[in-house]
C-alpha positions in Angstrom: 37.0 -65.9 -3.3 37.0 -66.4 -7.1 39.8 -63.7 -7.6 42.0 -65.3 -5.0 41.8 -69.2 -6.3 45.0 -68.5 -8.2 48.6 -67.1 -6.7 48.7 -65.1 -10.2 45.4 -63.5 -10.2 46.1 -62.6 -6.1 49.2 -61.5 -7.0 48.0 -59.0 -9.8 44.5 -58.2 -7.8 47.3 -57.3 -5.0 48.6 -55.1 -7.1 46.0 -53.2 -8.6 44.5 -52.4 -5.5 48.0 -50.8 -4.5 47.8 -49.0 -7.5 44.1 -47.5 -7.4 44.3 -47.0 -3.9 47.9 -45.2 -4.1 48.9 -43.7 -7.6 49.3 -40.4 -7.8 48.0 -40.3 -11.3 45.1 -40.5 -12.4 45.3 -42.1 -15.2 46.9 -44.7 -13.6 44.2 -45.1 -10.7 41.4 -45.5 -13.2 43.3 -48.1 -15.7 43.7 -50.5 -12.1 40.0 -49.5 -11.4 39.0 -51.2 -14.9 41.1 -54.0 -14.4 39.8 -54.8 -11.1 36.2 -54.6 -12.6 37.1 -56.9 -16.0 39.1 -58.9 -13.3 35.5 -59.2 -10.9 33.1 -60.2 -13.8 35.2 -62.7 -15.1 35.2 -64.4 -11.8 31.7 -63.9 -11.6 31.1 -65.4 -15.1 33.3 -68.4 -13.7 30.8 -68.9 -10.5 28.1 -68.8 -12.6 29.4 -71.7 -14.8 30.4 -73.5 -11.4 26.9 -73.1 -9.7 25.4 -74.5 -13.3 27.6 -77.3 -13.0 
């Protein structure tokens, strides 16, 4: 849910997923698949601020 607060960061999550799930290069996959991951701990770091209050 975190990810998809914002139109941008949908957009671009979107995106990546096309890409890792779709790229015929490698290269390519992987670089979405770290993106995806930095994008998923920051939202994580931003529900765990939340749930502190």
């Amino acid at each position: 849910m975190a990810l998809r607060r914002t139109p941008e960061r949908a957009a671009r999550l979107l995106e990546l997923e096309a890409l890792a799930g779709g790229s015929e290069d490698r290269a390519q996959r992987r670089a979405a698949g770290a993106e995806i991951g930095r994008m998923i701990a920051e939202a994580e770091r931003e529900v765990v601020a939340w749930a502190k209050g």
